[in-house]
C-alpha positions in Angstrom: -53.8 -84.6 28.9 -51.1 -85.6 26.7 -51.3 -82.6 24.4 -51.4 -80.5 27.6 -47.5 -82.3 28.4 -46.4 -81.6 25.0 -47.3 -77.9 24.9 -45.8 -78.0 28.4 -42.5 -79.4 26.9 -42.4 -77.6 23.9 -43.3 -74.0 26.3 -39.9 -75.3 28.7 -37.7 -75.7 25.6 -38.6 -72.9 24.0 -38.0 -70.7 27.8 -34.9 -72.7 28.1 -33.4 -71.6 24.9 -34.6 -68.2 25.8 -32.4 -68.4 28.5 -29.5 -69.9 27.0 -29.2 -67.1 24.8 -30.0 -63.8 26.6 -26.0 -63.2 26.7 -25.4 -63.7 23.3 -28.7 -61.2 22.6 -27.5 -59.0 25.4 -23.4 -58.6 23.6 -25.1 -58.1 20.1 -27.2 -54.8 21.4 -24.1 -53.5 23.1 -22.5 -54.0 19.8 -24.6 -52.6 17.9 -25.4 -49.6 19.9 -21.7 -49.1 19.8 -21.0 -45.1 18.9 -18.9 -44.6 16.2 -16.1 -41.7 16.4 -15.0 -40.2 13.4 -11.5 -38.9 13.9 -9.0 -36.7 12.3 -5.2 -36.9 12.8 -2.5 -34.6 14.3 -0.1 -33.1 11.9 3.5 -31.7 11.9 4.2 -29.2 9.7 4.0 -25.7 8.8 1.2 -23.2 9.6 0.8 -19.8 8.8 -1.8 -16.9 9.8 -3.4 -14.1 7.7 -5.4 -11.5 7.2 -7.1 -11.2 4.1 -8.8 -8.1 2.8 -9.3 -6.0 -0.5 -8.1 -3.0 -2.1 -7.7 -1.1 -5.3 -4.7 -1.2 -7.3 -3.6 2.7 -8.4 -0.1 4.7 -9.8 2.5 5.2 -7.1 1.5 8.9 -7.9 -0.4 10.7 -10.3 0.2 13.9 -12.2 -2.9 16.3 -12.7 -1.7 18.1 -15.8 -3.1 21.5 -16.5 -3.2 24.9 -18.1 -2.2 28.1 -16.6 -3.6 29.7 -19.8 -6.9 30.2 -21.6 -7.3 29.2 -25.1 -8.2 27.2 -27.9 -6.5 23.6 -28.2 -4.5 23.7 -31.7 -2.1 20.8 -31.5 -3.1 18.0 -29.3 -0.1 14.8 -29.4 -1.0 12.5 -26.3 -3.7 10.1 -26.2 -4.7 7.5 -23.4 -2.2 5.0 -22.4 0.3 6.8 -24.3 3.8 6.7 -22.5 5.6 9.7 -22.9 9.2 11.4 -21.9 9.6 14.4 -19.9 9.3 17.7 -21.3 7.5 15.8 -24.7 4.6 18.7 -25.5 1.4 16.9 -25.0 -0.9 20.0 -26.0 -0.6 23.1 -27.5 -3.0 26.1 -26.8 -3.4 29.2 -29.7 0.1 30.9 -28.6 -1.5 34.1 -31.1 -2.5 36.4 -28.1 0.4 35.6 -26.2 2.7 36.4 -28.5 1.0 39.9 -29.5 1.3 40.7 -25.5 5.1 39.6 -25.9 5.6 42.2 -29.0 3.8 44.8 -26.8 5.8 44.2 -23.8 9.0 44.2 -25.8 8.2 47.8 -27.3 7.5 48.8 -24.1 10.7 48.2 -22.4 12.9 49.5 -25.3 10.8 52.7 -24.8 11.4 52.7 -21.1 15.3 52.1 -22.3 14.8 55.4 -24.3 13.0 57.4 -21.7 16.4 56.6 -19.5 18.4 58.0 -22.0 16.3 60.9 -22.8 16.5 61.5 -18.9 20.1 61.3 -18.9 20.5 63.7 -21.5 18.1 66.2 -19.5 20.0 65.8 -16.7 23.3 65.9 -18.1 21.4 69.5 -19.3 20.9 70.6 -16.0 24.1 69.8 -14.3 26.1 71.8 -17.0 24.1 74.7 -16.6 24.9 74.5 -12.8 28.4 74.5 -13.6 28.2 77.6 -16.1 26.0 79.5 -13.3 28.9 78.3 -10.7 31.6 79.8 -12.8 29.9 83.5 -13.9 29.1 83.3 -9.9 33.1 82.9 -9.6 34.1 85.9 -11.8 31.3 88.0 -10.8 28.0 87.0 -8.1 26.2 89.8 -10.0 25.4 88.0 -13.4 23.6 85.4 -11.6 20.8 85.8 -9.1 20.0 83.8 -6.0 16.8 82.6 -7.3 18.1 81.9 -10.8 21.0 79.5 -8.6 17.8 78.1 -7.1 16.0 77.4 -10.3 19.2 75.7 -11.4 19.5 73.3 -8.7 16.1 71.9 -8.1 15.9 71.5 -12.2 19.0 69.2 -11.5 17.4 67.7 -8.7 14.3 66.9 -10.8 15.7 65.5 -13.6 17.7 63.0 -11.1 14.5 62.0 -9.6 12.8 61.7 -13.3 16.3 59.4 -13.7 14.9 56.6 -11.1 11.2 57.0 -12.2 12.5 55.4 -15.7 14.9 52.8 -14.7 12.4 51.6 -12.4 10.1 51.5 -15.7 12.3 49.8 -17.4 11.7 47.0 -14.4 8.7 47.4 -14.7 8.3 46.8 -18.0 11.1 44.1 -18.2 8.6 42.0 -15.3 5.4 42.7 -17.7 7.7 41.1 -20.7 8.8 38.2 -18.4 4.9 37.4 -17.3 4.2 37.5 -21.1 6.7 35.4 -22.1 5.9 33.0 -19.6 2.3 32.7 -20.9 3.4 32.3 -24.6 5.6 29.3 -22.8 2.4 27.9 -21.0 0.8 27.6 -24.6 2.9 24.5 -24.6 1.5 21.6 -22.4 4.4 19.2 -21.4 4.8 16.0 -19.7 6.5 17.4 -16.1 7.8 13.2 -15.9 7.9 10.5 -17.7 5.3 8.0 -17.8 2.2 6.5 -19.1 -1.4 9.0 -19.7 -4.3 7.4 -17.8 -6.5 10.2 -18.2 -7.0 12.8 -21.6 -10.1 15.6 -20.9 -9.6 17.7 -23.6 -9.9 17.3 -27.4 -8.6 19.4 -30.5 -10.3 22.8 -30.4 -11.3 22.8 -26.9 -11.6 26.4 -25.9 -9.9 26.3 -22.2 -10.9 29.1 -19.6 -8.3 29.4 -17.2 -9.5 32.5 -15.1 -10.5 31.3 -12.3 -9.4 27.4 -11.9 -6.6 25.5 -14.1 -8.3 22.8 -16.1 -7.0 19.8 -15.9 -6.1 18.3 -19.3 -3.9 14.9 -18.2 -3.4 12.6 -15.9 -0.5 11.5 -16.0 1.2 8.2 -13.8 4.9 7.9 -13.8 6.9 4.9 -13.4 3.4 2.9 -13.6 5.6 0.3 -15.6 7.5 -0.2 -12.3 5.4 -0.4 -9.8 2.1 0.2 -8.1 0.4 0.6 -4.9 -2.6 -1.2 -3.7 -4.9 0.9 -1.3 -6.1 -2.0 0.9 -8.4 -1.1 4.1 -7.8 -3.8 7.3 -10.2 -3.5 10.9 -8.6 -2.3 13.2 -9.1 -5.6 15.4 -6.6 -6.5 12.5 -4.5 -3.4 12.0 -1.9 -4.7 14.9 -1.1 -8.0 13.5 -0.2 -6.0 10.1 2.2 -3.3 11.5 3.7 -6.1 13.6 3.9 -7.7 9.7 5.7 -4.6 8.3 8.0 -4.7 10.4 8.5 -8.3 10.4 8.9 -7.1 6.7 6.7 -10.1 6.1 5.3 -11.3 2.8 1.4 -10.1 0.8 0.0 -11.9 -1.6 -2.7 -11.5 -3.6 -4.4 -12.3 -6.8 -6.8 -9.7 -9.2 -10.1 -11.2 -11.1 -8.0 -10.2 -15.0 -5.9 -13.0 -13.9 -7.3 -15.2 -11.2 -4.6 -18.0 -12.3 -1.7 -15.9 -11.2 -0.2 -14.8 -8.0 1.1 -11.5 -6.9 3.5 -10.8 -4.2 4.0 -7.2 -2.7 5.3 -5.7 0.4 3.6 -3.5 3.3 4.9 0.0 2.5 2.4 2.1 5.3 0.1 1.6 7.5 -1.4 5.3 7.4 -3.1 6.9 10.4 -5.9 8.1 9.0 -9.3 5.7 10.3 -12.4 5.5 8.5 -15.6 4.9 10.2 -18.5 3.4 8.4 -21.3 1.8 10.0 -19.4 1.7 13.7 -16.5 -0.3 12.0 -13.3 1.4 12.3 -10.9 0.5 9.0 -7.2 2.0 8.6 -5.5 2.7 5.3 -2.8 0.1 4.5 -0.5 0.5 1.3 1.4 -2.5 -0.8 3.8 -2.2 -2.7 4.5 -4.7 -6.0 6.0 -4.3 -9.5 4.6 -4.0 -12.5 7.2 -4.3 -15.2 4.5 -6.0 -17.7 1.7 -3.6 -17.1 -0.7 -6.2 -16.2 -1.5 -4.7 -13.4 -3.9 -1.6 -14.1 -5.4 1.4 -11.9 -8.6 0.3 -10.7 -8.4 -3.0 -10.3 -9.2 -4.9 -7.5 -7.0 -7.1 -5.6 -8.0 -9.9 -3.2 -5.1 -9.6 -0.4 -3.8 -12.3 2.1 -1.4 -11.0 4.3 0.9 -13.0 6.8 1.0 -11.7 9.9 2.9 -15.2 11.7 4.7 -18.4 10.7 5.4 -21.3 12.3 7.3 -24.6 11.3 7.7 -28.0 12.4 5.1 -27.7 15.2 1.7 -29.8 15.8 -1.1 -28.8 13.8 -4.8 -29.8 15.4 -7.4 -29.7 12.6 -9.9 -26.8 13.4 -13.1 -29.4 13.4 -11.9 -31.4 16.4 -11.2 -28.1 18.5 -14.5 -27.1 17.5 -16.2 -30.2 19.0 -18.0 -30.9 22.1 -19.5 -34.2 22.3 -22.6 -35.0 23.8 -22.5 -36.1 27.5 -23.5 -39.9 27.4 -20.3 -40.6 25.3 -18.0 -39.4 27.7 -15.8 -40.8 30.6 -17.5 -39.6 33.9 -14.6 -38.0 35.1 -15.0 -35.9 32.7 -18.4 -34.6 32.7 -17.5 -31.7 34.9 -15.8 -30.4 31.7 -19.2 -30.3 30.2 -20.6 -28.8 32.7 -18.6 -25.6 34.0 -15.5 -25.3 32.4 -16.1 -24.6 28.5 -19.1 -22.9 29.5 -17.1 -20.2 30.9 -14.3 -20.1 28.0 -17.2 -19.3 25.9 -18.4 -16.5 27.9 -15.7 -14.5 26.6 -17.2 -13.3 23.5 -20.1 -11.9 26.0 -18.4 -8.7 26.1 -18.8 -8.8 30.0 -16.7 -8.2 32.7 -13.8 -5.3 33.2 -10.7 -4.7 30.5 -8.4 -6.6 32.9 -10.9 -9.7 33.3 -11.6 -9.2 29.2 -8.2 -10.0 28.6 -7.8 -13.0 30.9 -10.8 -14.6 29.7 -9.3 -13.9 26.2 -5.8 -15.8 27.2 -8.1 -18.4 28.8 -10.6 -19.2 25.4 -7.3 -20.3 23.9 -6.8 -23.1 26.2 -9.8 -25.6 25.0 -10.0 -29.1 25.6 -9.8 -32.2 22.5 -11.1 -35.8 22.8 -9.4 -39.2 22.2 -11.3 -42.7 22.0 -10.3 -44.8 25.1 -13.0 -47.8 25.5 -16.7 -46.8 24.6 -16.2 -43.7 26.0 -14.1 -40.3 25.4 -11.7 -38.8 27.2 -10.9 -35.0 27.6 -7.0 -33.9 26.7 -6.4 -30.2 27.8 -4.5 -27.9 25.2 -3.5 -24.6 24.3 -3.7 -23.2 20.9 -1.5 -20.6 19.0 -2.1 -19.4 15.5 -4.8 -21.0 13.1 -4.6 -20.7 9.1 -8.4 -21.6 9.0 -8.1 -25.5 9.0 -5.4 -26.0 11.3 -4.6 -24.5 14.8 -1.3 -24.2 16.5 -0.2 -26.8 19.3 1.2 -24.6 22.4 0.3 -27.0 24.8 -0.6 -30.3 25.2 0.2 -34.0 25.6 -0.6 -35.2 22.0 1.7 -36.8 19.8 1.9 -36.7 15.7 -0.7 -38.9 13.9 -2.7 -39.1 17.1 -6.4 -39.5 16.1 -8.8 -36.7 17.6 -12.4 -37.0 17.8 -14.5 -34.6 16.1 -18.0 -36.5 15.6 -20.5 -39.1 16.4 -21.8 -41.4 13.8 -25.5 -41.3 13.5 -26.9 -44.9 13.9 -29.6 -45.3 11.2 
């Protein structure tokens, strides 16, 4: 019986203590089933959107050199990346043939120049023996028959006509000596500009057929030691923003893999109208301009482009990860479940491709107003912005009642 009191008593104590400390128990679970927000801060400052693409860096413009004659090569004086002057012969072709057909030519004009003169002297024939008939027909139109008069006269008339027949020889022959001296000229290859050879297809005694197609000996790129072009290609869901760039006249950079430590900058020159299609993507040509003055630039390369298509300063900059985030329903404020329910739902439909143009472009004005979360209590509460340009990690502030250094939810802590 007495054991049975103790065990009683010790059963009571034990229950009472229980009792005693269910609060305390009860405040250290809340505690420690307390989420944990991780935050991020609002910033003022500067933000800036771009577009970033590639492209290949080539000459402003390049000169295909050629031959307009066939021949051996017998002098050749331009090598790759040699920067010549204009008119400087690059190449010489075997002038031998050419300068036969000059000789030839030559002869044959002064000949036509002696044929006129021989002419001349015919004629000059004939119209003196028209006279002399004229005169004995004066004195007497016995000594000289009609058809002898007739004979006279068309003899003059020939030898006039035989007149025109060799001056036009003599053009003739003067525009055969012209095309031959012309060739013999051709036998010299020069540099039509100055600039730098980025190309040589020929080498000493290369036999060059010319009949059908000029070969092309040279490339040539002027003012390469000036500037260059970049070819870049942008989407078109991208092309916009860069016109509205060029004329904005706003800044490219970009950087090539020869020397990945150093920046260049350039400026939109065109936007060219031409698309390319390839694989149901729809890409337009767009051309930088940027200068080159140390030649580190070269044709080929490839540049990594980031152009800015807006800026903005002194505005409030929400870090990309806590517009990103929606939290999970049992951490937020009741009043604001029905956010978590309808309305971001239907912001994200959006990108469902759904709906007419008109309704397309509302639900595209509408996915820029999202909603951010702030700590108040246990629980989170919604704050409704609008969002402008993003760089990536940082969006735009349009509007919104948040304030600098306010601290934004963007996660729950896992408790382990």
């Amino acid at each position: 019986m007495k054991k049975l009191l103790i065990f009683l008593l010790v059963v009571g104590a034990l229950g009472a203590a229980g009792v005693a400390a269910r609060p305390q128990w009860k405040k250290w679970m809340a505690e420690r089933n307390k989420p944990e927000f991780e935050t991020v801060k609002v910033e003022r400052g500067e933000i800036k959107w771009h577009v970033q693409t590639t492209g290949t860096i080539e000459p402003v413009l390049k000169v295909q050199i050629g031959s307009f004659v066939s021949g051996p090569i017998v002098e050749l004086n331009a090598d790759f990346n040699d920067k010549v002057e204009k008119g400087m012969l690059l190449a010489k072709v075997d002038p031998r043939i050419y300068k036969a057909a000059v000789e030839r030519d030559t002869a044959s004009l002064l000949r036509a120049k002696a044929d006129v003169e021989r002419v001349k002297a015919r004629l000059q024939q004939a119209i003196n023996d028209m006279k002399r008939a004229e005169q004995l027909q004066e004195i007497n139109e016995g000594y000289i028959s009609q058809s002898e008069m007739d004979q006279l006269c068309f003899s003059k008339q020939a030898q006039e006509a035989e007149l025109k027949v060799a001056k036009l020889q003599i053009k003739q022959a003067q525009a055969s000596l012209d095309n031959s001296a012309l060739n013999l000229q051709y036998t010299k290859i020069e540099a039509p500009e100055s600039g730098v050879i980025i190309e040589r297809m020929i080498d000493p005694g290369q036999t060059l057929a010319a009949q059908f197609q000029a070969p092309e000996l040279f490339v040539l790129a002027p003012q390469m030691d000036e500037r260059m072009w970049v070819h870049a290609s942008v989407v078109e869901a991208d092309v916009g923003h860069i016109i509205r760039a060029k004329k904005e006249e706003r800044p490219v950079q970009f950087y090539v893999d020869a020397y990945e430590d150093e920046l260049f900058a350039g400026k939109i020159m065109q936007v060219r109208q031409n698309p390319s299609t390839e694989q149901n993507v729809v890409s337009y040509p767009v051309i930088v301009e940027t200068t080159n003055e140390d030649l580190k630039l070269l044709p080929g390369m490839t540049a990594n482009l980031s152009f800015e298509v807006a800026k903005r300063t002194d505005v409030l900059k929400i870090p990309s990860e806590a517009i990103r985030f929606l939290p999970d329903k049992k951490y937020v404020r009741e009043e604001d479940h029905e956010i978590l329910e309808g309305k971001e739902s239907e912001e994200r439909q959006a990108e469902s491709g759904e709906g007419s143009a008109e309704q397309r472009i509302e639900a595209t004005r509408r996915r820029r107003r999202r909603h951010v979360w702030v700590q108040e209590n246990d629980k989170l509460r919604a704050v409704e912005i609008e969002f402008g340009i993003s760089d990536g990690r940082f969006y735009e502030l349009v509007d919104g009642k948040l304030e600098d250094d306010q601290e934004l939810v963007y996660s729950v802590k896992s408790k382990k």
